[in-house]
LUMKOL-736190 format. One record per residue (C-alpha): residue number from 0; residue in three letters; x, z, y. Coordinates in steps of 0.02 Angstrom, whole numbers, plus 32768, in hexadecimal, padded with zeros to 4 digits. Example, Ala and Ser with C-alpha at 12.3 -4.5 7.8 and 13.67 -1.06 7.14 Angstrom:
# LUMKOL-736190
{0; Ala; {8267; 8186; 7F1F}}
{1; Ser; {82AC; 8165; 7FCB}}
END
This chain:
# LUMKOL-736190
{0; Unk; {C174; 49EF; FA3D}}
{1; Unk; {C175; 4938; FA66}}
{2; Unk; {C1CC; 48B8; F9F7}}
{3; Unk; {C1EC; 47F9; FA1F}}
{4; Unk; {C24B; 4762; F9CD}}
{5; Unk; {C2CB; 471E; FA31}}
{6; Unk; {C343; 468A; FA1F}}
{7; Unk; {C3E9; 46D2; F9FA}}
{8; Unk; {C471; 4683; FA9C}}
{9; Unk; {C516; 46E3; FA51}}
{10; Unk; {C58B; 4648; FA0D}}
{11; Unk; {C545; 466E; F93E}}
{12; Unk; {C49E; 4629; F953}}
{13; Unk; {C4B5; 45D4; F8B5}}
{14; Unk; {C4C2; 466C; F853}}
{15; Unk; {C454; 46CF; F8B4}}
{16; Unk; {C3CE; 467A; F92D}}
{17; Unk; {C36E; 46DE; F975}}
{18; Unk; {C365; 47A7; F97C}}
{19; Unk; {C2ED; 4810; F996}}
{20; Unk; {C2D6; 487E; FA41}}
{21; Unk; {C28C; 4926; FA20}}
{22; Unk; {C260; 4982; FAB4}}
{23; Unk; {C241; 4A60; FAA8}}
{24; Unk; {C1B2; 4A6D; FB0B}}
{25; Unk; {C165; 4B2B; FAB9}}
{26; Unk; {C1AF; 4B2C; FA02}}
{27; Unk; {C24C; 4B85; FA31}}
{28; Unk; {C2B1; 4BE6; FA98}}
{29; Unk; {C307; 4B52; FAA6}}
{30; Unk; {C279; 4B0D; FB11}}
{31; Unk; {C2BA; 4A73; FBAD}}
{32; Unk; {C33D; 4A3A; FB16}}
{33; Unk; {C342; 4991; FAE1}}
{34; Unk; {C38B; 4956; FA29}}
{35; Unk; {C398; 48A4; F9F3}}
{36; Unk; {C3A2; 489E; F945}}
{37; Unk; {C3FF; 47F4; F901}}
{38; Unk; {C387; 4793; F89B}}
{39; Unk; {C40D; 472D; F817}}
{40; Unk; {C3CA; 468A; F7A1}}
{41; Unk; {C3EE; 4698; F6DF}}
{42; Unk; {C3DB; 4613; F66C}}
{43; Unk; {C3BB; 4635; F5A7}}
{44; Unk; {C3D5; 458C; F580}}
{45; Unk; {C364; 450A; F5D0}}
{46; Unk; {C305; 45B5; F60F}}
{47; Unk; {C31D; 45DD; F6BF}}
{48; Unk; {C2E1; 4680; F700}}
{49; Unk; {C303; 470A; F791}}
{50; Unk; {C32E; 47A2; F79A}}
{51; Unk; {C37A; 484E; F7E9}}
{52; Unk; {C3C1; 48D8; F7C0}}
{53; Unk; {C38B; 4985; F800}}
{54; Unk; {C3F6; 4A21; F7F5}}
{55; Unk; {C40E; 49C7; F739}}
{56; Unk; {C35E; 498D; F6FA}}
{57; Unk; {C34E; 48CA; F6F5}}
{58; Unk; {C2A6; 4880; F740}}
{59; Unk; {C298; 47D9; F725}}
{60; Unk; {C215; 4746; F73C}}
{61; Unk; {C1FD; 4681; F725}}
{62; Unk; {C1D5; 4682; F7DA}}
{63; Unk; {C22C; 46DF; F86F}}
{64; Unk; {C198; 4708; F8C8}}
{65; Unk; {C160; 477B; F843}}
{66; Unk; {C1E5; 47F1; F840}}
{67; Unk; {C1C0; 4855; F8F6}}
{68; Unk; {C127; 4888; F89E}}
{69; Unk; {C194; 48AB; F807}}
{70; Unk; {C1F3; 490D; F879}}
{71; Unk; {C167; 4971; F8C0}}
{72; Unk; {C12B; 49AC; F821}}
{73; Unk; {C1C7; 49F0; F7E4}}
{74; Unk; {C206; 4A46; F87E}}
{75; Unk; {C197; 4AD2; F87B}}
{76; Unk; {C1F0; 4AFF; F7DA}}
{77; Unk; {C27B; 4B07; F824}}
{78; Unk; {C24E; 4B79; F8AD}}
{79; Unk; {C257; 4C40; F896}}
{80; Unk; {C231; 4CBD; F91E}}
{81; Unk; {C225; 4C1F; F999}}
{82; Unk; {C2DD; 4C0B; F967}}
{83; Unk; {C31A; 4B72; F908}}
{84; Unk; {C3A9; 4BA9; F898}}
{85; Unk; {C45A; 4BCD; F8D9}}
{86; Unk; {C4AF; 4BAB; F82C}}
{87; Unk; {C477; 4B5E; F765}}
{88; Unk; {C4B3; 4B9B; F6C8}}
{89; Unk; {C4C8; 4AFA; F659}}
{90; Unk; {C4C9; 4B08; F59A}}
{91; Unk; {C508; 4A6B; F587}}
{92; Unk; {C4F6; 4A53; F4A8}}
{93; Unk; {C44C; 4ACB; F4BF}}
{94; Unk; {C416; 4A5B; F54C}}
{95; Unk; {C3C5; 4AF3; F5BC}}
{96; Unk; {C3D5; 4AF4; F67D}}
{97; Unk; {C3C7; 4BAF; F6C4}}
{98; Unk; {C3BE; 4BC3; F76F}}
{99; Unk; {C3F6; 4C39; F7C9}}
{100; Unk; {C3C9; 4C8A; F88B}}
{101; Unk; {C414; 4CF6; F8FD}}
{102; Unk; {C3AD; 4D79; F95D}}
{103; Unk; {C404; 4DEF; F9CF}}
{104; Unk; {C4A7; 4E2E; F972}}
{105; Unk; {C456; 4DFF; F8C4}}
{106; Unk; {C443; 4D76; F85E}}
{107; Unk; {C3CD; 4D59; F7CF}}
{108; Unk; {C39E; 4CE3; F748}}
{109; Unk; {C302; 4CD7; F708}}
{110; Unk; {C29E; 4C9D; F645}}
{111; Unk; {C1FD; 4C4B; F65A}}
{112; Unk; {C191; 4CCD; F627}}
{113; Unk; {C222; 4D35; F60A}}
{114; Unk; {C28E; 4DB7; F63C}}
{115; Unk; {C2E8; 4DAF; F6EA}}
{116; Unk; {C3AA; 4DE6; F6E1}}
{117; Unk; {C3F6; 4E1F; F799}}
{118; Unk; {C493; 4E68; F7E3}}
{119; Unk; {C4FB; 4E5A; F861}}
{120; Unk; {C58A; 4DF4; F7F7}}
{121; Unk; {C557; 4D36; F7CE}}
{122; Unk; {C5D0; 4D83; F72A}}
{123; Unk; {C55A; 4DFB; F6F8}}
{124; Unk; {C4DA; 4D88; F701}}
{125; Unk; {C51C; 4D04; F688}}
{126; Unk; {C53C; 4D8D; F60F}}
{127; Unk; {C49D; 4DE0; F605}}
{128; Unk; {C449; 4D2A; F5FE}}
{129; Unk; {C4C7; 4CFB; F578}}
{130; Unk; {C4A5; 4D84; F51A}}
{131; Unk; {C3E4; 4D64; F524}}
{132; Unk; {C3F2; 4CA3; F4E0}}
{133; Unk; {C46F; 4CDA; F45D}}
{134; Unk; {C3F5; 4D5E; F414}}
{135; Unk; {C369; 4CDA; F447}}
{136; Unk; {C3BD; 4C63; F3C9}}
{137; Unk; {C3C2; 4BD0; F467}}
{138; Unk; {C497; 4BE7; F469}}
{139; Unk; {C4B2; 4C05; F3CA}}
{140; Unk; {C51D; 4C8C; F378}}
{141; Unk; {C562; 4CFB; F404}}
{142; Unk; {C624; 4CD6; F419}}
{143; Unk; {C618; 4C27; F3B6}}
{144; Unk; {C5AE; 4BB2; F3F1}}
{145; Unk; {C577; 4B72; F49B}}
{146; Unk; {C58E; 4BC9; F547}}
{147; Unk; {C56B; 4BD2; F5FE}}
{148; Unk; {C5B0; 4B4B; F670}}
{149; Unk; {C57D; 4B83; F734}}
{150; Unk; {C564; 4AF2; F7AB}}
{151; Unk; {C53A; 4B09; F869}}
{152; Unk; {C4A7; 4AA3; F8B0}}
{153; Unk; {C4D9; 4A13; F936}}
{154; Unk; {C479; 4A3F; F9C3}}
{155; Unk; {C471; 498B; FA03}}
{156; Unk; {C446; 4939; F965}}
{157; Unk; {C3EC; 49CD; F8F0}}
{158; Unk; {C469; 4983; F86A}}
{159; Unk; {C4F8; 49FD; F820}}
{160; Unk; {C59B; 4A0F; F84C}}
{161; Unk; {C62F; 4A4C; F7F3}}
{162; Unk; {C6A3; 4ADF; F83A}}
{163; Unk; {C732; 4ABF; F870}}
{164; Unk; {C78C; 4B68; F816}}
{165; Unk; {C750; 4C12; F803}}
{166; Unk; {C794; 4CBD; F83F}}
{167; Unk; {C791; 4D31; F7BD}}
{168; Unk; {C7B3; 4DF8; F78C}}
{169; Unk; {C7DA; 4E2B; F703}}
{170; Unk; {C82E; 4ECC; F6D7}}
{171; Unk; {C80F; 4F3A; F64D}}
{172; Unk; {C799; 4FD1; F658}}
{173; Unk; {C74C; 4F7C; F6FE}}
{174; Unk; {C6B8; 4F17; F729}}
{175; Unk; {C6DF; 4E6C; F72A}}
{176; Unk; {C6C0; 4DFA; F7B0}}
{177; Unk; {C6C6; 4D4E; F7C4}}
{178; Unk; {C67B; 4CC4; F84D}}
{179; Unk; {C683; 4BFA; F84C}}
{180; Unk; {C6C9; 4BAB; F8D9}}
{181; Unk; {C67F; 4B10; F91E}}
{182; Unk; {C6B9; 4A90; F9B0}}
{183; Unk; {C62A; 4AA0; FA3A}}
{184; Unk; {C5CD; 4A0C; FA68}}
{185; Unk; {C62C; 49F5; FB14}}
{186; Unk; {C6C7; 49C3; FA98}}
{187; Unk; {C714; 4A45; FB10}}
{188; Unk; {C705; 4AF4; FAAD}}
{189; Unk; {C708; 4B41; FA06}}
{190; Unk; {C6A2; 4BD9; F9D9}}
{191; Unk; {C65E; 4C4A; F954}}
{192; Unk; {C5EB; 4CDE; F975}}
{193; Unk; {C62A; 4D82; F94B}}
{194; Unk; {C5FD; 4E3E; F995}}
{195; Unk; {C54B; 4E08; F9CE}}
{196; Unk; {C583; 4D8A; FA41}}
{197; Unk; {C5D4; 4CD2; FA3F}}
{198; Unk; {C68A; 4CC4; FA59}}
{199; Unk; {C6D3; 4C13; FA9A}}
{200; Unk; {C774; 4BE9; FAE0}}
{201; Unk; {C7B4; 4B34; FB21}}
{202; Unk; {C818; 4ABE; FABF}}
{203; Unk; {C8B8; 4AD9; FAEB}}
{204; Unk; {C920; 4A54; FA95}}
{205; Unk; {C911; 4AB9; F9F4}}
{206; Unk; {C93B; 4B69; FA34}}
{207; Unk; {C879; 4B91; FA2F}}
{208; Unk; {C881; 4BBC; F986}}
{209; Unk; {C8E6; 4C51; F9AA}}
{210; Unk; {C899; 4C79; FA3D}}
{211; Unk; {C7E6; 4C8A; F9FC}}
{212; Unk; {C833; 4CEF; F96A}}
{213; Unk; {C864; 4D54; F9F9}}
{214; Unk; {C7CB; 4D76; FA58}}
{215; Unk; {C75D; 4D89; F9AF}}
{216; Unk; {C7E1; 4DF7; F977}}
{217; Unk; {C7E2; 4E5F; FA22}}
{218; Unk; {C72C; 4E7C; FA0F}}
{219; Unk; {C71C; 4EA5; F94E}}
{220; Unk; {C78D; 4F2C; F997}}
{221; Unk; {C731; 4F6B; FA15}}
{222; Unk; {C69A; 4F62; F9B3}}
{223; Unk; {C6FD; 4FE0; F93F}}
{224; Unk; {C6F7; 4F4A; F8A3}}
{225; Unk; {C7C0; 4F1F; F8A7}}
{226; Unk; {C84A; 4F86; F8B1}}
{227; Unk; {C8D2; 4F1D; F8CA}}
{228; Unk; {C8C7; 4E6B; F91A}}
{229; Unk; {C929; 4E1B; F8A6}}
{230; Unk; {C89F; 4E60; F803}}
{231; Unk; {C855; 4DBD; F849}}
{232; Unk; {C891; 4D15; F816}}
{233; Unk; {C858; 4C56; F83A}}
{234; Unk; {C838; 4C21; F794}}
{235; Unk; {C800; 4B62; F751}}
{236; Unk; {C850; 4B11; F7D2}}
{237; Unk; {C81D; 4A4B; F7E5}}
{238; Unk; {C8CA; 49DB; F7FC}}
{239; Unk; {C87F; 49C0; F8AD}}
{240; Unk; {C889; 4A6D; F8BC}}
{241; Unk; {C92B; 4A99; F879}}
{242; Unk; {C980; 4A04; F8B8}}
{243; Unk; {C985; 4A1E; F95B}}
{244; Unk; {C99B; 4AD7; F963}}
{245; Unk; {CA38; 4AAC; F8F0}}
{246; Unk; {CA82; 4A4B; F97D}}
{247; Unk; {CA94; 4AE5; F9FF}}
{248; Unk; {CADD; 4B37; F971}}
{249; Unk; {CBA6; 4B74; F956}}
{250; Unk; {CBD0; 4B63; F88F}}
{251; Unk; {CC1A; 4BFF; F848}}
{252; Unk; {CC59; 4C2D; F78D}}
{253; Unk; {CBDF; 4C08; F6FC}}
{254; Unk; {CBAE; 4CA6; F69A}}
{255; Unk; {CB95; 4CB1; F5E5}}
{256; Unk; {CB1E; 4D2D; F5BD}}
{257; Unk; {CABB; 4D46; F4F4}}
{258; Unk; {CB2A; 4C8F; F4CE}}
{259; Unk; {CAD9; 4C33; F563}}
{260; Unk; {CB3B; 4BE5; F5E8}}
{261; Unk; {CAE5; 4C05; F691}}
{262; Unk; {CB36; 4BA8; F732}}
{263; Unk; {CB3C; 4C20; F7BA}}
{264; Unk; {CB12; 4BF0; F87B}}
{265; Unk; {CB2B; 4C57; F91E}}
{266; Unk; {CAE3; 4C50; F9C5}}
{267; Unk; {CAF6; 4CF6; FA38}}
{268; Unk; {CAE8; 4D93; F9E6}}
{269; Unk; {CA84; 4D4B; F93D}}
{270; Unk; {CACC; 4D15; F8A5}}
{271; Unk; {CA60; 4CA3; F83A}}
{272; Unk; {CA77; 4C68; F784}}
{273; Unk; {CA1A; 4BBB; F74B}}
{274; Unk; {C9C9; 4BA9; F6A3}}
{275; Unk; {C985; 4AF0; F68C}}
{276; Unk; {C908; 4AE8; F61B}}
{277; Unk; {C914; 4A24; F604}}
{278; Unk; {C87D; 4A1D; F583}}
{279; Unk; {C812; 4A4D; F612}}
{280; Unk; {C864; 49EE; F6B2}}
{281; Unk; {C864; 4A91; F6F3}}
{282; Unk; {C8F8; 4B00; F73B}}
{283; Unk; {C8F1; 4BBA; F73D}}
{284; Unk; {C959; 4C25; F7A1}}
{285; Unk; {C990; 4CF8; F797}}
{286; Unk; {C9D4; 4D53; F846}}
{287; Unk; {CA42; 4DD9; F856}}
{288; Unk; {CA9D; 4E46; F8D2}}
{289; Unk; {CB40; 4E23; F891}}
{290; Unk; {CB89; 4DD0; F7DB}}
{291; Unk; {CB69; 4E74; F780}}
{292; Unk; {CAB9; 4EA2; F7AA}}
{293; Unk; {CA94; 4DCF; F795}}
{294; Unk; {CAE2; 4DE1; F6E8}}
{295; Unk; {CA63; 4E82; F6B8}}
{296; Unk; {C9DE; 4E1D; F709}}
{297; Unk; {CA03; 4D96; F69C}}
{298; Unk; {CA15; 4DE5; F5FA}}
{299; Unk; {C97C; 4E62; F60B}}
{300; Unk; {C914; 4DB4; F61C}}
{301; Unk; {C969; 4D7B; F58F}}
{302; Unk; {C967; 4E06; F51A}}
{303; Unk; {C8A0; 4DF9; F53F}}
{304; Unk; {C897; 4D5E; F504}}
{305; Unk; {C8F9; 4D68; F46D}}
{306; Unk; {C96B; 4CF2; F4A1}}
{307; Unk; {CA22; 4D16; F443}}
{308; Unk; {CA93; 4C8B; F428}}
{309; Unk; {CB2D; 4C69; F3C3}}
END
């Protein structure tokens, strides 16, 4: 692994001025990659200091060229199985960082000196981990206090990134699943892995979101883990998400279901209902074959919940 400081030539060199290159010569299988890790200033009054941020730990320094050495001490941590994590659990009250790897058609999280939790759904993972810091007394008690927020890592910049949405199965009596979806780093894709492999499509001027529900769903299926295509749902949907997928959509009539108001889109053969969830910023979204199997959709997810208005 070879780290070096570098002045930083991308237009916010006032905020961040310099980063640092790390080259994967042997650590990883991700050996010939290059990351270059934005080094930002902070000020604590008069105090001025540097510092980055990998996959969610803060190193920082008086002086810049102290932190690729800072770097190259904590790396190794970070590293499993010569694999650097694919995703982090982040207990954001408790503080923790988890990561987690994939290997093969698993992934696992491991507990320093701990116990290691695998399976093949990133799901089952966060519960058995959960479950583990609840009765650990790190989250609190189980059901009401902190949780697990999952993050992907930037493979350009080791810092975190945020999905975009999250496809998600639930149906009573089977296993769940459920996958984030992150923009690649080409801008030009989105993708989640599901069914031992990664599944990307292109940005297609919002139409993507439905068209890697698609594909994931087509292989759940195949893998014998999803009956119907539509027990899959994009769920958590950014505005940037939403908004344009909205656009190449055809309005139909609302549908009240358990007192809720649901406007109702169409596009082909799939009906979709909206419900905004404006304390989040998020949008989340039910399909159906036609308005009576969306409406059973809709209030089987609801029902689950608990949520009965008026």
């Amino acid at each position: 692994m070879k780290l070096t400081l570098e002045p930083n030539s991308n237009g916010d060199e006032k905020t961040v001025p310099f980063h640092v290159r790390v080259d994967i010569v042997t650590a990883t299988i991700d050996a010939g990659s290059a990351f270059y890790v934005p080094v930002e200033v902070k000020y604590q009054g008069m105090k001025k200091s540097f510092a980055v941020n990998i996959a969610g730990w803060v190193l920082e320094s008086e002086r810049p060229e102290a932190l690729p050495g800072k770097i190259s001490r904590f790396l190794p941590r970070l590293i499993s199985l010569a694999r650097l994590p694919t995703y982090l659990f982040i207990a954001r009250r408790a503080g923790g960082i988890y990561p987690v790897y994939t290997i093969g058609s698993e992934v696992y999280a491991t507990m320093p000196g701990g116990p290691v939790f695998r399976h093949v759904e990133l799901a089952k993972v966060r519960e058995y981990l959960t479950d583990y810091l609840h009765a650990a007394g790190i989250l609190g008690e189980k059901g009401l206090s902190d949780k697990l927020h999952v993050r992907g890592l930037n493979m350009k910049t080791l810092g975190l990134r945020r999905p975009i949405f999250y496809l998600k199965k639930r149906v009573p009596g089977e296993a769940d699943f459920w996958a984030p979806v992150f923009e690649a780093s080409d801008g030009q894709h989105i993708y989640c892995y599901a069914a031992n492999e990664r599944r990307e499509v292109p940005i297609n001027g919002g139409l993507e979101v439905l068209e890697l529900q698609q594909t994931v769903a087509a292989a759940l299926k195949t893998d014998k883990r999803l009956r119907d295509t539509f027990d899959l749902r994009p769920d958590r949907l950014f505005a940037e998400a939403w908004e344009p997928l909205k656009s190449g959509l055809r309005e139909g009539e609302p549908m009240a279901v358990n007192g809720l108001t649901l406007p109702v889109y169409l596009i082909g053969n799939i009906h979709l209902a909206l419900e905004e969830r404006p304390d989040e910023g998020r949008h989340s979204l039910y399909l159906g074959h036609n308005e009576d199997d969306l409406r059973a959709r809709v209030t089987v997810d609801l029902e689950r919940r608990g949520i009965v208005m008026g």
